[in-house]
C-alpha positions as CSV (number, residue, x, y, z in Angstrom):
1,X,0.0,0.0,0.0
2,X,1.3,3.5,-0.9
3,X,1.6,6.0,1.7
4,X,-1.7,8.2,1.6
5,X,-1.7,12.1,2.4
6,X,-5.1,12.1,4.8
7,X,-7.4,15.6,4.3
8,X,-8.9,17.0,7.3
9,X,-12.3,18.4,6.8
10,X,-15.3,19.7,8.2
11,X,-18.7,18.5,6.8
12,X,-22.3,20.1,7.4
13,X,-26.1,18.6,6.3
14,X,-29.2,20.6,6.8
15,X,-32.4,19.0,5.9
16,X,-35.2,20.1,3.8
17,X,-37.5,21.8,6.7
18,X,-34.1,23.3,7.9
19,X,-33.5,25.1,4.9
20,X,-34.9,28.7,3.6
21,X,-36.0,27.5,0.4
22,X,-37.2,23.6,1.3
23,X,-34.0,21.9,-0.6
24,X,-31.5,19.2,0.8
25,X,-28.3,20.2,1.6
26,X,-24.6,18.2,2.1
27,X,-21.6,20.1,2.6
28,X,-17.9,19.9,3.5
29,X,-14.9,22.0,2.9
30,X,-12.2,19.8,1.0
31,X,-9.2,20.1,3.5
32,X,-5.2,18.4,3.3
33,X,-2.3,18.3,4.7
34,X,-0.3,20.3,2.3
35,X,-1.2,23.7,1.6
36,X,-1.9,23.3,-2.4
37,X,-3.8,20.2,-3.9
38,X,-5.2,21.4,-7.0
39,X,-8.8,20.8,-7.5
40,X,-11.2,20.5,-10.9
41,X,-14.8,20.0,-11.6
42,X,-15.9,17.0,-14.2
43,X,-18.5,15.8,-15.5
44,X,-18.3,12.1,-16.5
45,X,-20.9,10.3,-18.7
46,X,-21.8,6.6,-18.6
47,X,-19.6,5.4,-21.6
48,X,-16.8,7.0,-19.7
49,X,-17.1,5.3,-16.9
50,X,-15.0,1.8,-16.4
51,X,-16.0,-1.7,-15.8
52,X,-13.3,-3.0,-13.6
53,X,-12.1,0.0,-11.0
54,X,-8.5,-0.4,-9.7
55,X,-7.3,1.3,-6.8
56,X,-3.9,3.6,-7.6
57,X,-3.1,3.1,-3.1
58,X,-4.1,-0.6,-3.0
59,X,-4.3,-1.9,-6.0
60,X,-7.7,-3.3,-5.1
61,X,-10.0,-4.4,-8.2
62,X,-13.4,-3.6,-8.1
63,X,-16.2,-5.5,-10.7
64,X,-18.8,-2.6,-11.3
65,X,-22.2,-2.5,-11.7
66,X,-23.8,-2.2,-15.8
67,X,-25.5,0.8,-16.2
68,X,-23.9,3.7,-14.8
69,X,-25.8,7.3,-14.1
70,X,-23.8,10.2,-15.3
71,X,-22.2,11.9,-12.5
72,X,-20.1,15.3,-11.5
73,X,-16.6,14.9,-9.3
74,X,-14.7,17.5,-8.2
75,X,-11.5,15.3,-7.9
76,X,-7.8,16.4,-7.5
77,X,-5.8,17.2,-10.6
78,X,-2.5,15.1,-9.3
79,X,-3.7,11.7,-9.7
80,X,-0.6,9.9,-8.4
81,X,-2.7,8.7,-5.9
82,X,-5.9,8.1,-7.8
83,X,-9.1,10.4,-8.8
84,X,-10.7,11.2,-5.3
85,X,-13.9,11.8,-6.6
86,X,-14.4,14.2,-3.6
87,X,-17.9,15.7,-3.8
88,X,-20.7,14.9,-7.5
89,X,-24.3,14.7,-8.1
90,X,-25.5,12.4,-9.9
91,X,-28.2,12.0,-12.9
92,X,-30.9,10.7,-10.8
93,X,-30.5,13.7,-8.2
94,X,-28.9,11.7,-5.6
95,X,-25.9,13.7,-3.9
96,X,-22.3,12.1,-2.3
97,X,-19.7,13.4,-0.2
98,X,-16.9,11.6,0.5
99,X,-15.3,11.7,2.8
100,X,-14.6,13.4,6.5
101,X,-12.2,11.8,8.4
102,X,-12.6,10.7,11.7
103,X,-11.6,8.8,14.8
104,X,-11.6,5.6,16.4
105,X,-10.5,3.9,19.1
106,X,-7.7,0.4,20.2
107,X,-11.0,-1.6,21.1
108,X,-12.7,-2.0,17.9
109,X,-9.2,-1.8,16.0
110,X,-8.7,-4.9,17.8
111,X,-11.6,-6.7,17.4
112,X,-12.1,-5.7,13.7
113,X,-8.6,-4.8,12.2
114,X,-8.2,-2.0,9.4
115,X,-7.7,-3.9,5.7
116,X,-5.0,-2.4,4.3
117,X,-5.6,-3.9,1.0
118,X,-9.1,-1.9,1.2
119,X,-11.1,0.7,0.2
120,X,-10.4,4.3,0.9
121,X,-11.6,8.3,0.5
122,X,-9.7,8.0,-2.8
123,X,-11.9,5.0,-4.1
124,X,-15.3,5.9,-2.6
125,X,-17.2,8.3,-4.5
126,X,-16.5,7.0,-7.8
127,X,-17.6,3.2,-6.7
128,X,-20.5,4.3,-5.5
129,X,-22.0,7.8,-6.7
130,X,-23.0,6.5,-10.2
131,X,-24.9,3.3,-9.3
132,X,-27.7,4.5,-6.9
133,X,-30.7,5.9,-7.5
134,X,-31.5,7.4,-3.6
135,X,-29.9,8.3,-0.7
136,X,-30.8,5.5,1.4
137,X,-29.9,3.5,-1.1
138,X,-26.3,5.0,-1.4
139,X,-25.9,4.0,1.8
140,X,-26.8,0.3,1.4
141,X,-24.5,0.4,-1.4
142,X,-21.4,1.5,0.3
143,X,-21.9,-0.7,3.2
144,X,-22.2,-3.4,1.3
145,X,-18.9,-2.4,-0.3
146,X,-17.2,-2.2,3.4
147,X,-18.3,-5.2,4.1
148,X,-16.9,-7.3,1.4
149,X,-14.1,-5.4,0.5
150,X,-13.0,-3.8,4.0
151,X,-11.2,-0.2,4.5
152,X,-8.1,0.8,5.8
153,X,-9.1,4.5,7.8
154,X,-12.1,5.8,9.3
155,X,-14.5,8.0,7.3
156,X,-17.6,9.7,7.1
157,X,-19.9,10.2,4.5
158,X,-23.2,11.6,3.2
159,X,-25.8,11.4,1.2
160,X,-28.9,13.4,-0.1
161,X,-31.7,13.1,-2.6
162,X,-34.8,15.5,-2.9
163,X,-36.0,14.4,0.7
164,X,-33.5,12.3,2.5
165,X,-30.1,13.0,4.0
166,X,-28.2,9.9,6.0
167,X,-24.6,10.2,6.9
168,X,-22.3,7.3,7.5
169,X,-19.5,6.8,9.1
170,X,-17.0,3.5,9.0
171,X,-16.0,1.3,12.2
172,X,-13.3,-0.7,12.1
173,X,-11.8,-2.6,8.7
174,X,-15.4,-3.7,7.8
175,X,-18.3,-2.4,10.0
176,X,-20.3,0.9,9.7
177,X,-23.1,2.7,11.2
178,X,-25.5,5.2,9.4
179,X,-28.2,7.5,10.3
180,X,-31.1,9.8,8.6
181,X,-30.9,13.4,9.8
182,X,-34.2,14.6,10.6
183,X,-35.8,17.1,8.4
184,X,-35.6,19.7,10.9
185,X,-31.9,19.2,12.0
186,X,-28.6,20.6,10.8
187,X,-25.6,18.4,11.6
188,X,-21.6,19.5,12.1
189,X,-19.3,16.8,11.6
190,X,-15.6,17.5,12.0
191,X,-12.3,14.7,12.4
192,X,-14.4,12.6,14.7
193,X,-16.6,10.0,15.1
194,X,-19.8,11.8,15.1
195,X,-22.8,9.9,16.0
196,X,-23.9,9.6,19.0
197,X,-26.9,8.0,20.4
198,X,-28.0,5.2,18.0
199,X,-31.0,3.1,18.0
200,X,-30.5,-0.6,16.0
201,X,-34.4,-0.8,16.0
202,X,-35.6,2.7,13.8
203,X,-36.3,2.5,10.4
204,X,-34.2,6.1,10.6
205,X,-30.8,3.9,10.8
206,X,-28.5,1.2,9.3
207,X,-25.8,-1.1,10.3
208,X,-23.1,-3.5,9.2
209,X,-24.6,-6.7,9.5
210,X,-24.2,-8.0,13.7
211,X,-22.8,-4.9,14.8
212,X,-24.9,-4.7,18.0
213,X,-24.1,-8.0,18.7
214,X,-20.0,-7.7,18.4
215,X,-20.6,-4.4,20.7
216,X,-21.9,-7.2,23.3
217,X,-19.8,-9.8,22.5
218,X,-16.4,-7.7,23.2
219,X,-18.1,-5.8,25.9
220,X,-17.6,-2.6,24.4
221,X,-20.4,0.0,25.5
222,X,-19.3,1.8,28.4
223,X,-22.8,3.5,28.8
224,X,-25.7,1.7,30.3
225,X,-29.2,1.7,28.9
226,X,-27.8,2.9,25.9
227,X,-25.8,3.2,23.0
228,X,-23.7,6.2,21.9
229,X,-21.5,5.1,18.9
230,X,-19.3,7.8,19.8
231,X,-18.6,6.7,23.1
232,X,-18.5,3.2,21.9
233,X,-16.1,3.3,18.8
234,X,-14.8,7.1,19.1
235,X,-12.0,8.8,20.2
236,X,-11.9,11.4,23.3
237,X,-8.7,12.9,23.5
238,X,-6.8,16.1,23.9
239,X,-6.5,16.5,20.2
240,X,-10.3,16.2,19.6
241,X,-10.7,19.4,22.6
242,X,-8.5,21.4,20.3
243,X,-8.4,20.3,16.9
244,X,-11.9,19.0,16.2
245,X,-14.7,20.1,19.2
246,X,-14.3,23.9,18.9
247,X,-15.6,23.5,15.0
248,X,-18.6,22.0,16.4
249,X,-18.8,24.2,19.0
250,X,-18.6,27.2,16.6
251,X,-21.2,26.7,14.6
252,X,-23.4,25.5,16.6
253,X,-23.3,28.5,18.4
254,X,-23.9,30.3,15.3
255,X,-27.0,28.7,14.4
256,X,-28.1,27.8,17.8
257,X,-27.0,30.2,20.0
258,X,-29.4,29.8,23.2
259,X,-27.6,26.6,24.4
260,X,-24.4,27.3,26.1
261,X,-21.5,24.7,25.9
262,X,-17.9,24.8,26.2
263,X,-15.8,24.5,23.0
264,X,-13.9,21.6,24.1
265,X,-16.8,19.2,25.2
266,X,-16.5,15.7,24.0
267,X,-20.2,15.6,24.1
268,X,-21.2,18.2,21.8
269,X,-24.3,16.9,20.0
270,X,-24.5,15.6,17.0
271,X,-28.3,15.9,15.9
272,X,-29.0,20.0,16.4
273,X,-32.1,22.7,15.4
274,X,-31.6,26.2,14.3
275,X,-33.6,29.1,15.3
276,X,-33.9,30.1,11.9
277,X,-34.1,28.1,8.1
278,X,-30.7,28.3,6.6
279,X,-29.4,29.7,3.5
280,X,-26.7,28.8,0.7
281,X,-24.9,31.9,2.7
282,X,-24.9,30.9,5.8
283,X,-23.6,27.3,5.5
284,X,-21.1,28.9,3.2
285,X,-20.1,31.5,5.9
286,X,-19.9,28.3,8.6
287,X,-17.3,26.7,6.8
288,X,-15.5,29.4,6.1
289,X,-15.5,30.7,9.2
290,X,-12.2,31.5,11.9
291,X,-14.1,32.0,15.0
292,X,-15.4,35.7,14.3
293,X,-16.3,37.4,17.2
294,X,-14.8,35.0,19.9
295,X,-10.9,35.0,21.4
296,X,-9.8,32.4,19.9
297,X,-9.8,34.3,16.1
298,X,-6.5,34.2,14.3
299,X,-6.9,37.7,12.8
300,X,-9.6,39.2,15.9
301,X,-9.0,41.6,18.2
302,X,-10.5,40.0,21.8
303,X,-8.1,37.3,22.4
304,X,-3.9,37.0,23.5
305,X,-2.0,35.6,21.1
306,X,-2.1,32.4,22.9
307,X,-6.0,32.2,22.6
308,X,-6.0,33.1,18.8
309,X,-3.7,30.2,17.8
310,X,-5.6,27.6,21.0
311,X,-8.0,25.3,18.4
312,X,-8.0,24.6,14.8
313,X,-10.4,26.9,12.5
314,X,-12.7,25.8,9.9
315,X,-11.5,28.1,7.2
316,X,-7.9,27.8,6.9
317,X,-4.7,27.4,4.9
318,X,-5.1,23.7,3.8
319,X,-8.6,24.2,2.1
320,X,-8.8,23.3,-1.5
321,X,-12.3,23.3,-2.0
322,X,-15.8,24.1,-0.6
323,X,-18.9,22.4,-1.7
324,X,-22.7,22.8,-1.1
325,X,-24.8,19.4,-2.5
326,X,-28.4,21.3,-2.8
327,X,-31.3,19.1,-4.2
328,X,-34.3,21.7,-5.0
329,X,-37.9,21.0,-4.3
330,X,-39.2,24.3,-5.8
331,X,-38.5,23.6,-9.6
332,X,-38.5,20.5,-11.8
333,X,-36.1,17.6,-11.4
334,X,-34.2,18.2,-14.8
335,X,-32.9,21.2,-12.8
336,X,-32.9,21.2,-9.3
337,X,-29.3,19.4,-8.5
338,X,-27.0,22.3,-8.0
339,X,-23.4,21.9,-7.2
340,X,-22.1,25.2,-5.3
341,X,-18.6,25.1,-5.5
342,X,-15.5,27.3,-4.0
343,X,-11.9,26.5,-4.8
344,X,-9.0,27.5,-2.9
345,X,-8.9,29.3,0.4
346,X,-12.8,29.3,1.5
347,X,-12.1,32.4,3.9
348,X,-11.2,34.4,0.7
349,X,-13.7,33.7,-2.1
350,X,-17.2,33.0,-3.3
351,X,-19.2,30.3,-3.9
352,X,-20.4,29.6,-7.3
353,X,-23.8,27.7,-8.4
354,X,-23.1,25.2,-10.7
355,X,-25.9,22.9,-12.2
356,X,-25.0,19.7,-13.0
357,X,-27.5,18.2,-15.3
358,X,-25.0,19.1,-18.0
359,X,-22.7,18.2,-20.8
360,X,-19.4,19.3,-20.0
361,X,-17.7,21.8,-17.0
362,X,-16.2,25.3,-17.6
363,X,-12.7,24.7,-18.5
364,X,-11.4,27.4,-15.9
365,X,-12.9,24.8,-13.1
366,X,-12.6,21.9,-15.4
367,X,-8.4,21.6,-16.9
368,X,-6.9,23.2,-13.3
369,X,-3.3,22.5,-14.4
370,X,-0.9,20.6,-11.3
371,X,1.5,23.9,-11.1
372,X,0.3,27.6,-11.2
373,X,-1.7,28.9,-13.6
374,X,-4.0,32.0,-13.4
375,X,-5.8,31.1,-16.5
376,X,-7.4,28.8,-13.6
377,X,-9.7,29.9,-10.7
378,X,-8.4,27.4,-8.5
379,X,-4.9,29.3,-8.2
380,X,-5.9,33.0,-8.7
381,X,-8.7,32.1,-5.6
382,X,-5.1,30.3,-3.6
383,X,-3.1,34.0,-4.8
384,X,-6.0,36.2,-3.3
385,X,-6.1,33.7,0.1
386,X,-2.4,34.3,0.4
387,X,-2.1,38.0,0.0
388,X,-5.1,38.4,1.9
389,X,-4.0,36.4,5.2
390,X,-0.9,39.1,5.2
391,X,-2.9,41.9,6.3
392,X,-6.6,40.6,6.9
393,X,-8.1,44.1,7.8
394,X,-6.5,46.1,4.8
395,X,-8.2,43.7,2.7
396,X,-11.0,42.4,4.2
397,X,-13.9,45.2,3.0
398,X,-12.8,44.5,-0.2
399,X,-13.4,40.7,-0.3
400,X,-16.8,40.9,1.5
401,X,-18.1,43.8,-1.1
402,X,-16.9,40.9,-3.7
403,X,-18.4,38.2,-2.1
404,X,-21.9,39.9,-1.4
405,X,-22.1,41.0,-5.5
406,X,-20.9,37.8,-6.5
407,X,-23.0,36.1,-5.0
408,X,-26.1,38.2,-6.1
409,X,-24.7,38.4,-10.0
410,X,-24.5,34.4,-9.6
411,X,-27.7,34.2,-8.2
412,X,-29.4,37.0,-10.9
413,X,-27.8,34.6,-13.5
414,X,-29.7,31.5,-11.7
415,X,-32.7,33.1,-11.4
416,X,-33.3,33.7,-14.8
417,X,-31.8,30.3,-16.4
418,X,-34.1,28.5,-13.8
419,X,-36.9,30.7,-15.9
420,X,-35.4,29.7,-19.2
421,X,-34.8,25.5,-18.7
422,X,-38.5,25.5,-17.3
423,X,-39.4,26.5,-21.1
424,X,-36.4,24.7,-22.7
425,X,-36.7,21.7,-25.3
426,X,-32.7,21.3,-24.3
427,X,-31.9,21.8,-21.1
428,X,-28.7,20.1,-20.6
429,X,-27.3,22.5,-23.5
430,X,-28.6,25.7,-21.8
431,X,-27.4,24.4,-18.2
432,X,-24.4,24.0,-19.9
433,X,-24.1,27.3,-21.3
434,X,-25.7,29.0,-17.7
435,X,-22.3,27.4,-16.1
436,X,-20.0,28.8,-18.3
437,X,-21.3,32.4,-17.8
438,X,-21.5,31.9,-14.1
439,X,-17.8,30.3,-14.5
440,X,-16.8,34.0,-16.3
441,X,-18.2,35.7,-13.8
442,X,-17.0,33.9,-11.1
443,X,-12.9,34.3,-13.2
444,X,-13.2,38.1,-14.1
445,X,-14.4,39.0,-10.5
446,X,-11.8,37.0,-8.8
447,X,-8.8,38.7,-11.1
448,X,-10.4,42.7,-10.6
449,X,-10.2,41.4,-6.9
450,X,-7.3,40.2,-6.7
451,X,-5.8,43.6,-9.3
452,X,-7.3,45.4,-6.2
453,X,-5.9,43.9,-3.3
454,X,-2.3,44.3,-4.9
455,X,-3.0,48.3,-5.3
456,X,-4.3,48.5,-1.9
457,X,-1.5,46.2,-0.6
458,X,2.0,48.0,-2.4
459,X,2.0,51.3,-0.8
460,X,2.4,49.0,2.4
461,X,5.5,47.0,0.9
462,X,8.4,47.6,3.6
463,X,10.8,47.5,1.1
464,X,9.8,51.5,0.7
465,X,11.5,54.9,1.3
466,X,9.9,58.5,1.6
467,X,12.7,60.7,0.7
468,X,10.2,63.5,2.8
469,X,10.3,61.4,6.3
């Protein structure tokens, strides 16, 4: 097995009766350990999809199902260690993310052993995303999958069709666990294991086959009348009170903010209700977010320097990508799968609404080249993150005056292609042709930005002299 660079992400889901507009929603912010991992956006149609998959880390072979949907990826543009297939929708309306790592504990690595001749984040998506027709049954398919095949690290991931979201997250080499999220909920998952109290009786959950009976068998459940698959297969260490908790913490006291808890608790909860429906924007502003407003943000005012660099934030240097997975329930189903997408530094950009019942991506998000390029949005989004983190307050009115008319340009141009495809005879062709303007917008905005930031930012240069003082 080849040595495999882990990302470290933070994923959100809000269902239907939690959003503003009545539409599913699966998100995560596409995190690694190095600081640049170019990213692209793909469409790839069923004759292009193989019938033996082959693992570049394992070398595993995988027999695929016939008939494949079309799907969208957003995988990584090195592929010396394979396509992760990231984030997609696929033709049927059924959204995947995949995946966000997580935790585990000795006891069920030694009962059920990692395979290191498994399955992985990088195999995931694209084994899974264009063979199911719902979300539940996404997750039947990858545990299955698990099951036979095993995995060698711990994941979690969603899924989401027009009314259901269910996340999933891997136990062990072969078991897993997965539960619906209410309609009413919104759920933060970051680097742990997430779920927490889990009932092997609702129709509202799934489970490797004799799960609850291996919990028994090796005496694992340290609670009583109960089981919390956090406490049971989780992690609860001083890295999760610093490097995972506080993102929990955070924005669940954005979005419920009447509930006090401390930003280290192992206990945060996993299933949790808004006081208000949430938007594209506010999701987008959650995982983009640096602790604003508390001590412990990097570029605040209220803390010591000690507090601002105390627990990880959610935007940071390593992001490479941020996606929203909305299924709509206010127009028809040839367009209602919309794949938001940011790439680079989430912090510093804006989050464009790509359809996906299309033929082909915009090449700026489509051919992201390995090295720099600024024909590419991916590295001129990376450029403005940099320059920006120098001096966040020079530059910092500028990027949210782009973001907010971004936005509402990309939004104008939605608006009235949503009016267009309902009257369409060809509405792949004009989604098509809707992404590329909104891929030119999204290109020309980012480069007057990013002309602007340099004005505002030379007269500040140190390497300067006033010949008056």
């Amino acid at each position: 097995m080849k040595k495999v660079f882990r990302g470290s992400c933070t994923a959100m889901l809000v269902g239907k009766d939690a959003t503003i507009d009545g539409s599913t929603m699966i998100c995560r912010d596409n995190d690694a350990h190095g600081s640049i991992e170019p990213q692209r956006f793909i469409v790839v149609k069923p004759e292009e999809q193989p019938k033996i998959y082959k693992s570049v880390i394992t070398g595993l072979e995988v027999e695929l199902p016939d008939n494949p949907l079309k799907v969208t990826l957003t995988p990584r543009s090195n592929l010396v260690e394979g396509q992760w297939g990231s984030s997609g929708i696929n033709s049927e309306n059924v959204s995947m993310s995949a995946t966000e790592t997580i935790t585990t504990n000795s006891r069920i690595l030694g009962v059920d052993p990692y395979n290191m001749e498994g399955l992985g984040e990088e195999d995931l998506e694209v084994i899974t995303l264009p063979f199911i027709h719902s979300a539940r049954e996404g997750v039947k398919h990858l545990g299955a999958l698990l099951e036979k095949y095993g995995t060698y690290e711990p994941n979690g991931i969603s899924f989401a069709d027009k009314d259901e979201i269910w996340w999933l997250e891997t136990i062990g080499g072969h078991n897993w666990a997965a539960v619906r999220i209410p309609d009413d909920a919104y759920v933060v998952a970051p680097n742990r294991m997430n779920i927490d109290d889990f009932d092997f009786d609702s129709d509202d959950t799934m489970s490797s086959t004799g799960l609850k009976d291996l919990i028994e068998k090796y005496h694992m459940n340290p609670d009583t009348g109960k089981y919390n698959l956090r406490h049971i297969f989780g992690s609860s260490t001083v890295r999760d009170s610093e490097y995972n908790n506080p993102r929990a913490w955070y924005i669940q006291k954005l979005f419920t903010p009447d509930v006090e808890q401390d930003p280290r608790d192992q206990d945060l909860p996993f299933i949790c209700h808004a006081n208000k429906k949430l938007s594209i924007e506010d999701v987008k502003f959650a995982l983009s977010s640096h602790y604003e407003n508390t001590p412990y943000d990097p570029y605040g005012k209220m803390g010591t320097e000690e507090e601002k660099k105390m627990f990880r934030p959610i935007g940071m240097n390593r992001n490479h990508s941020l996606h929203i997975l909305q299924i709509r329930n206010d127009v028809p189903k040839e367009f209602a799968a919309v794949q938001w997408l940011l790439f680079g530094v989430n912090t510093f950009g804006a989050i464009v609404p790509f359809y996906t019942n299309v033929n082909d991506t915009p090449a700026t998000y489509r051919d992201t080249t390995v090295s720099f390029d600024p024909k590419y949005v991916y590295w001129i989004s990376h450029a403005m993150g940099l320059l920006g983190d120098y001096d966040y307050d020079l530059y910092q009115d500028a990027r949210n005056t782009f973001e907010l008319e971004a936005v509402a340009k990309f939004r104008n141009i939605q608006i009235a292609t949503d009016e267009e495809a309902a009257k369409s005879n060809d509405i792949p062709a004009l989604l098509t042709k809707a992404n590329e303007e909104l891929a030119k917008e999204s290109y020309d905005r980012s480069i007057k930005l990013f002309g602007q930031m340099i004005e505002v930012g030379s007269p500040k240069m140190k390497l300067s002299f006033d010949l008056n003082g």
